[in-house]
N, C-alpha and C positions, 0 to 999 in steps of 0.2 A: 476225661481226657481233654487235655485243650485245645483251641480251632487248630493251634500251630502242628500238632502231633497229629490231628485230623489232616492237615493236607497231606504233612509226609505221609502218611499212610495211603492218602488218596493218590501220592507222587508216585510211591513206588508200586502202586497196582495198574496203575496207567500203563506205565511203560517194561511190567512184567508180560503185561497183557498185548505190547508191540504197538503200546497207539504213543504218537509225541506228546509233548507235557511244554508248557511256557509257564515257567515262575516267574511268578510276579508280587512285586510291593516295589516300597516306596527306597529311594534313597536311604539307606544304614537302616532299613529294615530288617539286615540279617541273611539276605540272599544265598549269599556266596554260603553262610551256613549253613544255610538249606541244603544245598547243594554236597557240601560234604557228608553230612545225614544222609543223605537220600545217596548217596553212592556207597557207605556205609552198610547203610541194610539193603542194597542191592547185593553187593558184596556178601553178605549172609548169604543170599541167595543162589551162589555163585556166579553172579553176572559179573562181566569185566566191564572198566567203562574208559574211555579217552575223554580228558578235560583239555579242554582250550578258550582259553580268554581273551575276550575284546579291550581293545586298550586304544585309548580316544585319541593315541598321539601319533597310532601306527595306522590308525585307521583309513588313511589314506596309500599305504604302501598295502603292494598287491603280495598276495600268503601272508601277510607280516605277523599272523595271529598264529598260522601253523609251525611258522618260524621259531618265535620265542617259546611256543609249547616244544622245543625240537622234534616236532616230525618231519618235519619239510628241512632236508638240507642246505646249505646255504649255496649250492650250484644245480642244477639238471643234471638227468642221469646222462651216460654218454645215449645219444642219439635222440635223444626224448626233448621237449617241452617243459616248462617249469610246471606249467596246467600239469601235464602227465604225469610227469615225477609229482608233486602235490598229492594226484587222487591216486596214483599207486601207492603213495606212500601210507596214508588212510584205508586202504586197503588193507594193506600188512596189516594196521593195527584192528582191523575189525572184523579178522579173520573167523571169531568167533562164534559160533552159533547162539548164546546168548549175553550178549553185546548192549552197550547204550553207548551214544554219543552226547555230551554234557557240555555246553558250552557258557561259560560266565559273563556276565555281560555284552549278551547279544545285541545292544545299540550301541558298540563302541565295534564293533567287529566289522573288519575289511569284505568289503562284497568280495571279492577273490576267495577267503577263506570261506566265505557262507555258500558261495559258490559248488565249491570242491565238498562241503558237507551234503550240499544238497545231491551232487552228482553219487557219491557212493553212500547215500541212504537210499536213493532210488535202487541202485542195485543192489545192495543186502537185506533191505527190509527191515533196517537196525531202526528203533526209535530213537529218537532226537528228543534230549531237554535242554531248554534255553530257560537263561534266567534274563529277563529284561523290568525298566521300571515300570512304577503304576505312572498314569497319569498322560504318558509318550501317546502318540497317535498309531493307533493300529494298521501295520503295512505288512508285506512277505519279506520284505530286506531288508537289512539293517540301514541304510540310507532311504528307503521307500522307491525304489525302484518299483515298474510296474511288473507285474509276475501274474502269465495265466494260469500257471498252479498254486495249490496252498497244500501247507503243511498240516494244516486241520488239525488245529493241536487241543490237548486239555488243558483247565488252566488251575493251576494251585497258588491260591491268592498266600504271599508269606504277611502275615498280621503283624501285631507289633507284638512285644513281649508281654505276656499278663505279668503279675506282680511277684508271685511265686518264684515264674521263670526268670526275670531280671534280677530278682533277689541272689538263687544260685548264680547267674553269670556275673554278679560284681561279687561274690566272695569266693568264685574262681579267681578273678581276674587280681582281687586282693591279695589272694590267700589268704583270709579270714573273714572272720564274721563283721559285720556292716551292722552298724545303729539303724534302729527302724527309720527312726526319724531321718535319718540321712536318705535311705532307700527312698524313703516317699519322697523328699524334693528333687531327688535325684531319677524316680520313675515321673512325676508331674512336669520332670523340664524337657524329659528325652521324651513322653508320650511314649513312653516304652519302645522305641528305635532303636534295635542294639548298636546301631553305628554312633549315635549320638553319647549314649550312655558311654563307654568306651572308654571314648574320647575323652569324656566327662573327669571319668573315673581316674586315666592316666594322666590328664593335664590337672587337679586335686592333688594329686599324690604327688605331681613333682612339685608345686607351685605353695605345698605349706598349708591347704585349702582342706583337705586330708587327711588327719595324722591319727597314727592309731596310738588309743589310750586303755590301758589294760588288757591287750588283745582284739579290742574295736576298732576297727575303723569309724573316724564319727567326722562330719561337716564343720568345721572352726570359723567360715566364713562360707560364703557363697558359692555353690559349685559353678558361676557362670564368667568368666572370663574374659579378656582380649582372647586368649591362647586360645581360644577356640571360633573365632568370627569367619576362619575358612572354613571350615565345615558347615557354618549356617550360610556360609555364602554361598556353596556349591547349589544350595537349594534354589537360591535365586536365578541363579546365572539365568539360565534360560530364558528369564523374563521380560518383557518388552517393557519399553518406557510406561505406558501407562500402567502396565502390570505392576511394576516396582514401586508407581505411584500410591498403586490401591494399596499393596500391602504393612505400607507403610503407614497410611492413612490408620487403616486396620490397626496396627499394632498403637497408635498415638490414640486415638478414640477408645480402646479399651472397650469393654460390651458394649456391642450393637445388635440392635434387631435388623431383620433385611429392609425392612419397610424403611427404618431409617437411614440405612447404609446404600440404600439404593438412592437416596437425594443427592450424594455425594462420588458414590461411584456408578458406573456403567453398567447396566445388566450383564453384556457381553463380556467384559472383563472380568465380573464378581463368579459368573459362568465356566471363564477359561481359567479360572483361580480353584475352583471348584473341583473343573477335571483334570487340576493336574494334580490335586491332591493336597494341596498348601490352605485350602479352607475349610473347613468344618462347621457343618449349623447343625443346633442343638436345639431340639423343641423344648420348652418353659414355660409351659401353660399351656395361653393361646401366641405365645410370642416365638420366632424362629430366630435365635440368638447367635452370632456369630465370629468364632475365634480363628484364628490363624493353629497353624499346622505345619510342624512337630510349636509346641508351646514353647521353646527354646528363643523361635523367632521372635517372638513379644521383645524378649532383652534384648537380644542382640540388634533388633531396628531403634529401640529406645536409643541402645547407648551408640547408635552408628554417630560418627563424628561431623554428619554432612548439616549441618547447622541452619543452612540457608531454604534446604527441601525442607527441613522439618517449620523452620516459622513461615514457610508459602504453605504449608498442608495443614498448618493450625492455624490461619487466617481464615483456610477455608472451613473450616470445621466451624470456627468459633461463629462467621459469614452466615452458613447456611443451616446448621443446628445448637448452635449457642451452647456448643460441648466444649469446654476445658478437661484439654490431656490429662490424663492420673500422671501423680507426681507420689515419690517413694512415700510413706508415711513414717514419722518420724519418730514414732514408739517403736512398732512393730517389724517384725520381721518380712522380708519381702516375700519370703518364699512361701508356693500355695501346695496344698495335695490333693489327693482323694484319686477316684479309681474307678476302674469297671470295663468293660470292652471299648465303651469311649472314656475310657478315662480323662485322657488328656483332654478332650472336650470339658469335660463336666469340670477337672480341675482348672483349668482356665476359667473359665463363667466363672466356679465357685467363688474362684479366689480376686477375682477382678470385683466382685459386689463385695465381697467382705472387706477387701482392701479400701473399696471408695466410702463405706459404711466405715470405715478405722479413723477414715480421712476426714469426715463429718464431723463426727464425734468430738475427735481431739482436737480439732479446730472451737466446734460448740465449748467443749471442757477450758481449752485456753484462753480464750473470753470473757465464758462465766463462771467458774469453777465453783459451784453448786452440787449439791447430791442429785439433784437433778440431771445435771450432763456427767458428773462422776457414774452413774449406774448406766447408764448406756455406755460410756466408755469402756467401762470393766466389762464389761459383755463384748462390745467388738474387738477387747484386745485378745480377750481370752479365744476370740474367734479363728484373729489372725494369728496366733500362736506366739504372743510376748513372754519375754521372760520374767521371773518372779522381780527380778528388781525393777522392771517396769512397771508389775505392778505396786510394788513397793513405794516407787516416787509417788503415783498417785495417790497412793493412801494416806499417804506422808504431807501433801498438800493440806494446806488448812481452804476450809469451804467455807465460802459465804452462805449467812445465817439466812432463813427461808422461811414461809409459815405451811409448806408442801411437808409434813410429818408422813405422809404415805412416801414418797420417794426418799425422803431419810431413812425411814423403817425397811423400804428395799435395798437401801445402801448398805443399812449395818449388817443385813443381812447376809448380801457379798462378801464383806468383808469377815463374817465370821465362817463362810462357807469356805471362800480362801483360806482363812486361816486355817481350819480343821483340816481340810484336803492336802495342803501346800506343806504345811509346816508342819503338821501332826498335832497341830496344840489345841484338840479336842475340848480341854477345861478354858482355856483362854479364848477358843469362841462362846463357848458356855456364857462364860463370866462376861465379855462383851455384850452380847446377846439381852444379857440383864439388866446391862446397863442402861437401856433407853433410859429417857428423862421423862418426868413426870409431865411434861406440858405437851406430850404426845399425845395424850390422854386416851383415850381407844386404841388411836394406833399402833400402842405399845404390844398390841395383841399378836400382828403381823412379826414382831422378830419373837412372841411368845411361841405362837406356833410354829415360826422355823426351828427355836430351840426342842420343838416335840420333834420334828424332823431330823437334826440330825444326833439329837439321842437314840435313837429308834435305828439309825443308820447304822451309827458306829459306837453304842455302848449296847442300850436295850430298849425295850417300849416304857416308857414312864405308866403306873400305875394310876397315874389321876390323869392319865391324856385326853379321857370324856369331858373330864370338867373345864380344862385346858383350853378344848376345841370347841365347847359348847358355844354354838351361834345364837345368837339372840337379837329382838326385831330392829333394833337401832342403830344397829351398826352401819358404816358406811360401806359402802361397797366391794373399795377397795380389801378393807380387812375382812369383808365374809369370805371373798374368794382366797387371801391365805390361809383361812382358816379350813375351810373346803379344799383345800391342797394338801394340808397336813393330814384330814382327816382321811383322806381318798390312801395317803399312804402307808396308817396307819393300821386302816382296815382291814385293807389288801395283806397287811405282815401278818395280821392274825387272822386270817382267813374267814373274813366277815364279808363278803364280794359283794352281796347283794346288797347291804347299806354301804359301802362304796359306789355301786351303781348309783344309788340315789341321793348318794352327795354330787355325783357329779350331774344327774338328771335335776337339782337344783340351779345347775347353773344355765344360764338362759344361752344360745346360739353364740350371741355375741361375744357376751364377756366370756366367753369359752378360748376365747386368743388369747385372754389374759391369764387366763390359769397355768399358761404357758406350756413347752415341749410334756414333760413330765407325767402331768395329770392326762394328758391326754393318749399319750401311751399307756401308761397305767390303766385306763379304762379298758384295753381290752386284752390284759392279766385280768382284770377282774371279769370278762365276759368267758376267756378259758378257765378261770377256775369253777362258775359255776356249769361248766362242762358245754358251754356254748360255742365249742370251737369252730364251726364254720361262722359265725358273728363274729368271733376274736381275731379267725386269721384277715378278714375282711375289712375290721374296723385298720388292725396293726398296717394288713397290706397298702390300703388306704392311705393313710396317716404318710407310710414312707415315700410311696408315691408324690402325694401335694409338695412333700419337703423337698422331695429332690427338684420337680417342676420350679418349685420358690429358690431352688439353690443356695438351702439353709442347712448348710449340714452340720450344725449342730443339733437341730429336728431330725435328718438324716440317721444320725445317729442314736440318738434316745429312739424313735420310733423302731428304729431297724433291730434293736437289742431286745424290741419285745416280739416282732417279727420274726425273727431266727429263731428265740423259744418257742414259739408254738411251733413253727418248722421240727425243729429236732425234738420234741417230745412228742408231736406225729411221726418221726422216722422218715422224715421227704429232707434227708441230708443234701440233698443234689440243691433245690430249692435254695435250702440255709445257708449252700458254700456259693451260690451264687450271688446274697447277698452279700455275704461278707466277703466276697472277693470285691464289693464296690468300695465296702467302709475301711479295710487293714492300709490301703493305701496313703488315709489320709496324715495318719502322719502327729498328728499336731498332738504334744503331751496334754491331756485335761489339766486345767488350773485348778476348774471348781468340782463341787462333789459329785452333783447332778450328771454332769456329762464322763466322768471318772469313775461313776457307777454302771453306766450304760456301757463304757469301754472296757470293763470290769467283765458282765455279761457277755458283753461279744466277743473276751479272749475266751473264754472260760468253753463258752460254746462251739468256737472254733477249736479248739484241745479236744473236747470231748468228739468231737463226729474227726478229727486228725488220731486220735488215739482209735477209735473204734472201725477204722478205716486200716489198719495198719502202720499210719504214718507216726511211729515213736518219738521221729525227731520232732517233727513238729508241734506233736503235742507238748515237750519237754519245752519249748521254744514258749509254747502258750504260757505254759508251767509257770516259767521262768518272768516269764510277764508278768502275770497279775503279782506274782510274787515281788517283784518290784515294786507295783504301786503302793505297797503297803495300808491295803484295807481290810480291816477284817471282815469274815464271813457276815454277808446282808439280809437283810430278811426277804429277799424278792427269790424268785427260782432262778440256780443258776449261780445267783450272788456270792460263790462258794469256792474258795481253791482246793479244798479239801472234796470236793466232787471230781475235781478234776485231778488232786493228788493219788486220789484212789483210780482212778482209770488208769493212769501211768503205773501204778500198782499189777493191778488186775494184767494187764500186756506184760506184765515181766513175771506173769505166774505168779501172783501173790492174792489170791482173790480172799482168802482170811484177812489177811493185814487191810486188805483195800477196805472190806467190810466193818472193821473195826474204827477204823478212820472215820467212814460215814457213819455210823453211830454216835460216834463220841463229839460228830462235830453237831449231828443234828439235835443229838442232848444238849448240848451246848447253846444253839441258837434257842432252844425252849426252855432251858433254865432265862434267856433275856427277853421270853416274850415273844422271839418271832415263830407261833407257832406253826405257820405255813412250809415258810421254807423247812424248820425242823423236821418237821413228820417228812417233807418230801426227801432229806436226806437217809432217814433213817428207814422210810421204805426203799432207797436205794439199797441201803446197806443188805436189808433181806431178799431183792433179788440178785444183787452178787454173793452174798453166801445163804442160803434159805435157814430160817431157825428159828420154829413151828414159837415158840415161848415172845422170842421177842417181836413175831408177828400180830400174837394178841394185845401185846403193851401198846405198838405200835398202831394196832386198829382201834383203840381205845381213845389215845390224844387225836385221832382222826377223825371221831366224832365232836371233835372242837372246830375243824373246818366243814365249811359249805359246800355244796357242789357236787356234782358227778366228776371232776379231774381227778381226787383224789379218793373220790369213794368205788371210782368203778376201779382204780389201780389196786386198794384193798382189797375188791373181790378177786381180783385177775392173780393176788400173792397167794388168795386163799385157793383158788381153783388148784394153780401149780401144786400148792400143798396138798392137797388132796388126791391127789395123783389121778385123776378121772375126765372123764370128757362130757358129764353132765352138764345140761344149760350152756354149751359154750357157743352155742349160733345165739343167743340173746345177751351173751357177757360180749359174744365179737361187735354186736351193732351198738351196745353200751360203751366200748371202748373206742370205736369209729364216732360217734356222738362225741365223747368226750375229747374228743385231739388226741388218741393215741392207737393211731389206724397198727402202726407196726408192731403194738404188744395185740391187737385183733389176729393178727394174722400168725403171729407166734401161738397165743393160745391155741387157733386152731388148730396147727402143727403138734402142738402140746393134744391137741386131743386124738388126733390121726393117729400119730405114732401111740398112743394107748390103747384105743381101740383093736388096732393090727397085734400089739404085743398083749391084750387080755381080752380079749372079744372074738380073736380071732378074723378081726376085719368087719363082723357086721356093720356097722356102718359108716367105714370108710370110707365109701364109694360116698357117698348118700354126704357125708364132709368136704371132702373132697370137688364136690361142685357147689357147696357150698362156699369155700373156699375161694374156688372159680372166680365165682360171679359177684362177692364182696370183692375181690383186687378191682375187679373190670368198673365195679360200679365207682371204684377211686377218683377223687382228681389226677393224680400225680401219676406219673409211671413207673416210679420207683419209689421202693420203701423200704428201710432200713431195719431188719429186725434181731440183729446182732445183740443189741443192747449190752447188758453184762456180761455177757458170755467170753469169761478168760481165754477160751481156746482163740477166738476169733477175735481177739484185740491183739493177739501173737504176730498174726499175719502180717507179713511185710507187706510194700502197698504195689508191690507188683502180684504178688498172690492173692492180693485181694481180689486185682483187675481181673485174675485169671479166676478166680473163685465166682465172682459177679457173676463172667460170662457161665461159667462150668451151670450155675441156678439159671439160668435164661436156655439151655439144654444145647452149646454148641460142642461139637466134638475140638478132638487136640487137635487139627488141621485147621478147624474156622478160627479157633482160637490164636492160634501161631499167626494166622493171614490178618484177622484185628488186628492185633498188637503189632505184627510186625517182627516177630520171633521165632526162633526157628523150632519145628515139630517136637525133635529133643528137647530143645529148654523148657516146652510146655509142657511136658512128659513127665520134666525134676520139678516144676511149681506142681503139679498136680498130687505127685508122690506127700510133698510135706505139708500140703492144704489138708491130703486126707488124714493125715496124721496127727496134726494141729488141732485139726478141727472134731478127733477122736468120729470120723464118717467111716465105714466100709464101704459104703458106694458112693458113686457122682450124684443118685438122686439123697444120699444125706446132708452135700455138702446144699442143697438147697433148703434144708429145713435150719440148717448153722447160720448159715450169710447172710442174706437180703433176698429181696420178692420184684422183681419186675411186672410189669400189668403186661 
């Protein structure tokens, strides 16, 4: 559930409960939303509610709020007072025993009208919801009038939109579907503000910026505007001279740490920027990094037309820290992304260093245009997310001649990585690749071994790739570590881990930067598959962490795609969707293989735990994705559309067809060698349909890999098969060992319900706390143990939410009061969960679903 549907829910138990509520965010956070919502599911409830709005122009005229909501007539009754007439009038409407009074924009509202609420909440004992901004100074009255009472209210902070939720409200507001890549520029500029976005969306659409092609809406230019500089200015207004100062400062300096930003601005002002909510610091290490807030603001102070403020505030800049303002880069595209609950934070930083890293670069590349500044450039454009004819001019550049053969060997190699990736002309990197020149002489090694690499990706593993890879003592340095890159990925396809480990434990601390994102993810795929998974999720967890600190998200990314697999083949889906609700944001199409594989990964893995969750569309959405990129099935776990073909299967009732698909695809991957991911497909396909014959085939090529990941999953198809509860307190700690806590706890389940159905229960009991005390002794709280199970991929994802809770043991009243739903509707989710999920009782549908600790 998300913070946003968390407060609602926390809104409307507030003031079921009779206590006030103050909503709160920030300017085009979505308030007034809120507010509709929340009177919404009051309304379920049968509570009636009176809205009235504050309005900044009336705010000086006394009722003038009750006025325009027409309660308050435009004369006094006869005999009466306008006060009188007012709160009698408010009486009428709150005649009711379960009553709210709801008022919109509580700092704009006439003390008269606050007044007249305050006087007849005293007397009914009706709660009050106000929606006011974040940032305002906390007082009882809308102007701050002094008051010896208070309203003593609760407070439900309204967040900004996650990515999910902006997604749905711009192809509401389209009526259609929205290019990803639109969505993320368009979630990085608004910081997920539905006011901003909006705005965004309908100044686009008129302005040509918009246009939908084939039923898309996609981005043709920049979502940021003239047409929209009053709504960034409303943020300002407020501000006092030096405040307008700082932020502008802010916006022209592009990252700042505080240490540095404090030489130039005020503490007291960086302070009052702070809490009004227009600043945001971002820890990065050991450094406290500093963006403006909504990220909107950045453009719109750049492009403000006051010429004279900005060369007095970069006199001082240039004065006092010798910083020159970022200026647009002239390959690249401006726009940044990325995500997370601070998203906007982290998509700011990201994209402010990769921008001035773009701006390096091509500056370095137009000077010397050498393979040398060519491969850094191709990296930082790919960064900022250029188009293919960008990088096409570059390639297309003639380079002066060098005696640096290691950075030409990295160049050709770009270039034939683009090409395979970008273009599809697989044989025509090949063929480049070959082409090194003989006065390379060693170095010709470094594009040999690429070419192992992306054979091995996207055709099959080359059959001489020992002799290929073979390192030997003369080499320079540079080429052992390509060669130990190749070979680390090599290994890993055919499930060799432990001499992958030891390619990569050859390489010393240092030169381990240079082995770059890749290898270093890789390392711990290779520590989960020799079933080291608490090492693997820690090296992975690791790994993603420093990236994001470094604000290198394309590290971010490779790291996080081996991170989520170990996540979701432990069954800790909550963990995995946390990640990738940081990385879907970003937005930026991969150019090259490396990072097209990892994005590859992270769709494929978001589909499967969206499919096994109930969410159909979403996984179709993933579907549809990797199916775009057009790569075929990889030899890494995961690297697979046809894993996630068959899940969308499997949710439509087709777990034959889905099973079929995973065999033929995993036969497929081990006819080219990659026999890891193979066997892992192909022992999919026997736990979504069981069949005893091609389980022994299948445990057979599984004595080709290493490891306890895939040996303890062979015992766990065998136990199933067996139909018994022998050994299964020693297969559960073997599969908790190995990274797969949620097929531990499914066996158990698998052995409970046997013992009960042929034992007669003997020892159930005696499982059963065995059971216990393996969840408790978990990390996680929650684990996922649905896996293949057709019935429970059926689930829509509101049955799921009610299935969840139904396994955590609350009745249809707690359930309804979670959610927010009424007693009856959790009554008809329950009816076709049991049904679905073929349970006769509520304690079945927890052996079906998931496992909370």
């Amino acid at each position: 559930m998300s913070d946003r549907m968390d407060s609602l829910r926390f809104g409307v138990e507030t003031l079921l409960s009779g206590e006030n509520l103050d909503v709160v965010g920030m300017r085009g956070s979505g308030r007034t939303l809120f507010l509709n919502d929340l009177i919404d599911r009051l309304g379920d409830e049968g509570w009636k509610a009176v809205r009235i709005r504050g309005n900044a122009s009336l705010a000086s005229v006394n009722f003038g709020a009750l006025m325009t909501a027409g309660i308050l007539p435009g004369t006094a009754g006869p005999g009466k007072s306008q006060l009188a007439t007012a709160i009698d009038s408010l009486l009428e409407y709150a005649g009711e025993d379960e009553f709210v009074f709801v008022v919109d924009n509580w700092d704009d509202l006439d003390e008269s009208t606050w007044g007249v609420i305050e006087v007849v909440r005293q007397r009914t004992r009706h709660p009050v919801a106000v929606s006011r901004l974040l940032g305002r100074k906390v007082r009882q009255t809308p102007s701050g009038l002094h008051s010896a009472s208070s309203t003593n209210a609760l407070v439900a902070t309204v967040d900004p939109l996650r990515f999910a939720e902006m997604t749905e409200m711009a192809e509401a507001q389209l009526g259609g579907s929205v290019d990803p890549t639109t969505l993320s520029r368009l979630y990085a500029k608004s910081g997920g503000l539905a006011g901003i976005a909006t705005k965004m969306l309908a100044s686009g659409a008129l302005s040509g910026r918009l246009v939908q092609r084939n039923g898309v809406w996609i981005a043709v230019r920049s979502l940021w505007s003239p047409a929209l500089n009053g709504v960034l200015e409303a943020y300002l207004e407020p501000l006092n001279a030096g405040e307008r100062d700082a932020v502008q400062t802010i916006a022209l300096a592009g990252v700042c740490d505080v240490e540095t930003l404090r030489d130039v601005v005020d503490w007291s002002i960086l302070e009052s920027l702070e809490a009004s909510a227009l600043l945001k610091v971002y820890a990065s290490g050991t450094r406290q990094l500093v963006t403006l807030y909504p990220p909107a603001l950045v453009e719109y102070l750049r492009s403000d037309s006051q010429r004279i403020q900005k060369i007095r505030l970069t006199d001082v800049l240039l004065s006092k820290l010798g910083t020159q303002p970022l200026a647009p880069f002239a390959v690249a595209s401006p726009d940044g992304h990325l995500s997370s609950e601070d998203g906007a934070i982290f998509t700011r930083l990201t994209h402010e260093q990769a921008q001035t890293r773009a701006q390096v670069t091509y500056a370095e590349w137009k000077r010397e245009p050498s393979a040398e500044t060519a491969r850094h450039l191709i990296r930082a454009m790919h960064v900022v997310g250029s188009t293919p004819e960008e990088f096409v001019t570059i390639f297309e550049t003639p380079l002066q001649e060098s005696n640096n053969y290691s950075a030409e060997a990295d160049y050709l190699c770009l270039r034939a990585e683009w090409m395979a990736y970008e273009t599809k002309d697989v044989d025509g990197a090949i063929a480049l690749l070959e082409s090194a020149p003989e006065r390379w002489g060693s170095y010709r090694r470094i594009s040999e071994a690429f070419s192992v690499t992306l054979q091995s990706s996207l055709r099959r593993i080359p059959e001489d790739y020992a002799s290929i890879l073979e390192i030997t003592h003369d080499l320079p340095s540079d080429v052992e570590i390509a060669l130990l890159r190749s070979q680390m990925y090599v290994l890993i396809s055919v499930g060799r881990f432990e001499a992958a480990q030891r390619a990569y434990d050859r390489v010393d601390a240092l030169s381990r930067l240079r082995l770059g994102n890749a290898p270093n993810a890789l390392y711990g795929i290779a520590l989960l598959g020799q079933g080291r998974a608490d090492s693997a999720l820690a090296w992975a967890r690791q790994g993603y962490e420093d990236s994001r600190n470094a604000l290198d998200f394309e590290a971010v990314r490779t790291h996080a795609s081996a991170l989520v697999y170990c996540l979701e083949a432990d069954g800790r889906f909550d963990d995995a969707e946390e990640i990738l609700s940081a990385i879907f944001p970003a937005g930026r199409p991969p150019r090259l293989l490396e990072s097209a594989s990892a994005q590859f990964v992270l769709e494929v893995t978001s589909g499967l735990i969206a499919a096994r969750s109930g969410e159909a569309a979403q996984a179709e959405a993933s579907l549809s994705a990797v199916q775009e990129m057009g790569l075929p099935d990889g030899p890494m776990p995961n690297e697979s559309v046809a894993i996630l073909r068959a899940q969308v299967l499997i949710g439509e009732g087709k777990p034959d067809e889905a099973a079929e698909v995973l065999w033929a695809s995993g036969q497929d991957l081990l006819d080219r060698g990659m026999i890891y991911a193979g066997v892992l497909l192909q022992l999919s396909s026997i736990r979504t349909s069981p069949n005893d014959e091609r389980l022994e085939e299948a445990a057979q090529t599984a004595k080709l890999v290493e490891g306890e990941f895939v040996a303890a999953l062979v015992d766990y198809l065998r136990f199933v098969s067996l139909g018994n509860g022998d050994n299964v307190e020693e297969l559960a700690d073997r599969l908790v060992r190995a990274g797969r806590s949620g097929l531990a706890i499914l066996a158990l389940d698998h052995a409970i319900r046997w013992d009960h159905e042929q034992q007669g229960g003997r020892r159930s009991a005696q499982l059963v706390d065995f059971r216990v005390q393996l969840i408790q002794s978990l990390p996680a709280n929650h684990y996922e143990v649905a896996g293949y199970n057709p019935q429970v991929s059926g689930l829509t994802t509101r049955e799921t939410e009610v299935a969840v809770l139904i396994a955590k043991g609350l009745t249809n009243r707690q359930i309804a009061e979670r959610l927010v739903l009424s007693v009856r509707t959790v009554e008809t989710h329950v009816r076709h969960i049991l049904r679905k999920t073929n349970s006769a009782t509520r304690d079945d549908v927890q052996y079906s679903i998931q496992v909370d600790r």
